[in-house]
N, C-alpha and C positions, 0 to 999 in steps of 0.2 A: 747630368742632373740640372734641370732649369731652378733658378735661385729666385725667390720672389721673397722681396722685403715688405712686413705687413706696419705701415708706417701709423702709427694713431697720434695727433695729435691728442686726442680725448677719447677714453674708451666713450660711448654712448649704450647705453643698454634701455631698449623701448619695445614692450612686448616680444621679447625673447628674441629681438634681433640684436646684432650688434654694429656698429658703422666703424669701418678701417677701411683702409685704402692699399691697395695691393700694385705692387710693382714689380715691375721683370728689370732686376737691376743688371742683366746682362744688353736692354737695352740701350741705342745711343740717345734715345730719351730721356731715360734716367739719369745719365752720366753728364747729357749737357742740360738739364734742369736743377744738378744740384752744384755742379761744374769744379767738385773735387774729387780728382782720381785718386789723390791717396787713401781718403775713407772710400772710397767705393771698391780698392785695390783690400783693405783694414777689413770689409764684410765680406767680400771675395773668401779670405783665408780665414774667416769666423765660420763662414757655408764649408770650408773645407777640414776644417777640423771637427765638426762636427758627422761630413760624409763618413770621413775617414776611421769614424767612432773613434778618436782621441780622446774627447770632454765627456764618455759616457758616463763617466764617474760622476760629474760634475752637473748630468741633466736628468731629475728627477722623472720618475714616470708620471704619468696621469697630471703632466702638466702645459700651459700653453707657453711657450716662449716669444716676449713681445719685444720688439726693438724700435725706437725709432731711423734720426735720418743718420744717426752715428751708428758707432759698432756696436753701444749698448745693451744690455738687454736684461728684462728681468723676468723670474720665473711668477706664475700668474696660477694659482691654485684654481682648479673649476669643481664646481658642486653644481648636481643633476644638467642639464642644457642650456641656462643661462645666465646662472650665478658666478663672479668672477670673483676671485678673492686672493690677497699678495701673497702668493708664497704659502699656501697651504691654510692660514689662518680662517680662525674661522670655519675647519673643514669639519661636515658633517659626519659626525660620529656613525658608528654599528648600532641599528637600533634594535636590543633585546627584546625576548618575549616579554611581554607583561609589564610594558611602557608603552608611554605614551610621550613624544616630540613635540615639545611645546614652540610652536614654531614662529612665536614672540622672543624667546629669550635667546639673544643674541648667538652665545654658544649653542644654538640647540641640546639645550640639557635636559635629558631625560627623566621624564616624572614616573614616578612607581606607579602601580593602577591596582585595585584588588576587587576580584569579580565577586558580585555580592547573586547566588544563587537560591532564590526564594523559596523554592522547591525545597532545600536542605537545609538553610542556614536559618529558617524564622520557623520553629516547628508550632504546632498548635496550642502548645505548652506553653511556650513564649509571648501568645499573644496571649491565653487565657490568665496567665499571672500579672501580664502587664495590663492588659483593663479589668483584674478583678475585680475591682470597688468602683469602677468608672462606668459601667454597663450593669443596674439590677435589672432583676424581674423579680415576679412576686408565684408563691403556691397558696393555693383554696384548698382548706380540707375541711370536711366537715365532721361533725361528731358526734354520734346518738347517745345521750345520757338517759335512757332509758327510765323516762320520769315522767311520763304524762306527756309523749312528746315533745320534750323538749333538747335542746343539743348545744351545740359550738360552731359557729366555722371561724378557722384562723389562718392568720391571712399574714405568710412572710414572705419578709425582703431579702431576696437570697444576691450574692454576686456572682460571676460570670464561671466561676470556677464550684458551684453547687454547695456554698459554705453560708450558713448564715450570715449577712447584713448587717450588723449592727449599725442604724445611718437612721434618718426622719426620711421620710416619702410622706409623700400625699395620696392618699387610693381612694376608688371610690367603689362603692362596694354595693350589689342590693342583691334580694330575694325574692323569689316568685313559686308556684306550686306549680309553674310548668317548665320544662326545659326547651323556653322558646327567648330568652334575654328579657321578657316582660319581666316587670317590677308588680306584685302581689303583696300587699299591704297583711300581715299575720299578725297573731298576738301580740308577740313582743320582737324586734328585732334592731339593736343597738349597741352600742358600744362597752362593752366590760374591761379591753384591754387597749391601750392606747388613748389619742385623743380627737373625739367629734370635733370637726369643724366645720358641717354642715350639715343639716338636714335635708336632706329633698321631699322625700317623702316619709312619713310617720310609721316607722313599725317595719320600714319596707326598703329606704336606700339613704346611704349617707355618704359624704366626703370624710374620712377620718386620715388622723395622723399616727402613722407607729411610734412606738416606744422606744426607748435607749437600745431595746436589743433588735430593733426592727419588727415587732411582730404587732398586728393587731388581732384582737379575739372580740366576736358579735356575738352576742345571750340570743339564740334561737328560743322562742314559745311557737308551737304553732296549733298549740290548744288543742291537743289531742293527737293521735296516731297517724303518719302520716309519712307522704314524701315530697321534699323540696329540693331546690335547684338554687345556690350561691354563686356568683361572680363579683369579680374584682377587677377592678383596672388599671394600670403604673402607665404612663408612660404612653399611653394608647393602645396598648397592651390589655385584651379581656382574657382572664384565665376563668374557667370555669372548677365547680367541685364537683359534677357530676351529682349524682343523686344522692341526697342525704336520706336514709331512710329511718324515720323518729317513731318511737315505740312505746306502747301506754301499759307496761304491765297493770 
C-alpha cells in the first residue's frame, strides 16, 4: 500500500477547493527533506496500524484524518463538500419535514414552518366577520303610500355580512320619472329621515347624512299617479330602487 502524508501547514478553503500538500513518504525525497528517520520510521507504523485495522475502534467514520510533519493527527468532521469542522462539531443535523435550516445560525438549528393554505384555512366567513363594519354598501327601496302619489325611498347602510349599519355615511341620492340616472325635479323630494347636507337640485337630488342607525328616508310627492326611479350612491357606488310605482286612490 503506497503511504502519502497529507501535510497542511494551514488548511485553506477558497471556492470549494482546498490547498494540502501531498507526499509519498516512502520516498527518498521525503526522507532527506525532513532528514528524520525516526518520525518517518513513527508514521511508517501509524500507516500500519491503521492497514492492519488495529485503530478501527479509534477512527470515526465519515471522517478526514489530518496530520502534519510528525506522527500527529487529528480527526477533521466534513459537512456536504467543502465544509471542514474539528471533530464532528458543528455537524449538520437530519433535517425534518416541516423545517426549515436557518443557515445563519451557527448550529444550524432547525426552525418549525406551518403552511398557511388559503384555500382551507381563511373561509369566506372569516373574511366577512373580519371587514364587517369596514366595507358598507347602501339598499334603495321605495314605498307607495298610496296618497295622492306620494311614497318613501329609504336608503340603508348595511355591512359586508347583510346586517344593518348603524355608522354616519354621506350618500347622495336623487329622482327622476325615467329610469335613465337623470335627476327630474317632482313636487316634493327631501329629506324626512336623517341629515341634508346639500342640495343640488330642488325637489330632485341631495347629499344627505344617515342617522344613528344608518338609515336615511326621502318624502316622495310626485303630485299625482305615477312612476319614478330613486338612486343612491356610497362610496361610488350607484344602487338603484328600480320602479317606484305611486298611486292616487
Amino acid at each position: 500500500m503506497k503511504k502519502i502524508l497529507i501535510t497542511l501547514a494551514a488548511v485553506v478553503i477558497s471556492g470549494g477547493a482546498i490547498a494540502a500538500t501531498f507526499t509519498d513518504i516512502d520516498s527518498p525525497q521525503y526522507e532527506g527533506k525532513t532528514g528524520d528517520k525516526a518520525r518517518n520510521a513513527a508514521i511508517d507504523a501509524n500507516f500500519a496500524l491503521i492497514e492492519a485495522g488495529s485503530e478501527s475502534a479509534t477512527l470515526a467514520s465519515n471522517r478526514v484524518y489530518v496530520g502534519n510533519d510528525s506522527n500527529a493527527r487529528t480527526a477533521m468532521g466534513v459537512t456536504g463538500d467543502v465544509t471542514i469542522t474539528q471533530d464532528g462539531t458543528n455537524a449538520t443535523t437530519a433535517i425534518a419535514a416541516g423545517v426549515i435550516v436557518d443557515a445563519d445560525v451557527a448550529t444550524n438549528a432547525a426552525i418549525a414552518y406551518s403552511k398557511l393554505d388559503l384555500a382551507t384555512s381563511v373561509a369566506p366567513s372569516d373574511l366577512q366577520a373580519a371587514l364587517a363594519d369596514r366595507i358598507g354598501y347602501i339598499t334603495v327601496t321605495g314605498a307607495d303610500a298610496a296618497t295622492n302619489g306620494t311614497g318613501t325611498v329609504t336608503i340603508q347602510l348595511k355591512d359586508a355580512a347583510g346586517s344593518d349599519l348603524a355608522a354616519a355615511a354621506v350618500c347622495r341620492t336623487w329622482i327622476g320619472t325615467a329610469d335613465d340616472y337623470g335627476v327630474d325635479a317632482l313636487t316634493d323630494y327631501s329629506v324626512s329621515t336623517g341629515t341634508q347636507k346639500e342640495e343640488v337640485t330642488a325637489n330632485g337630488e341631495y347629499l344627505a347624512i344617515t342617522d344613528a342607525s344608518g338609515t336615511i328616508v326621502m318624502a316622495v310627492d310626485n303630485g299625482g299617479a305615477g312612476t319614478v326611479y330613486a338612486w343612491a350612491e356610497v362610496g361610488g357606488r350607484i344602487v338603484a330602487s328600480g320602479a317606484i310605482v305611486l298611486t292616487a286612490p
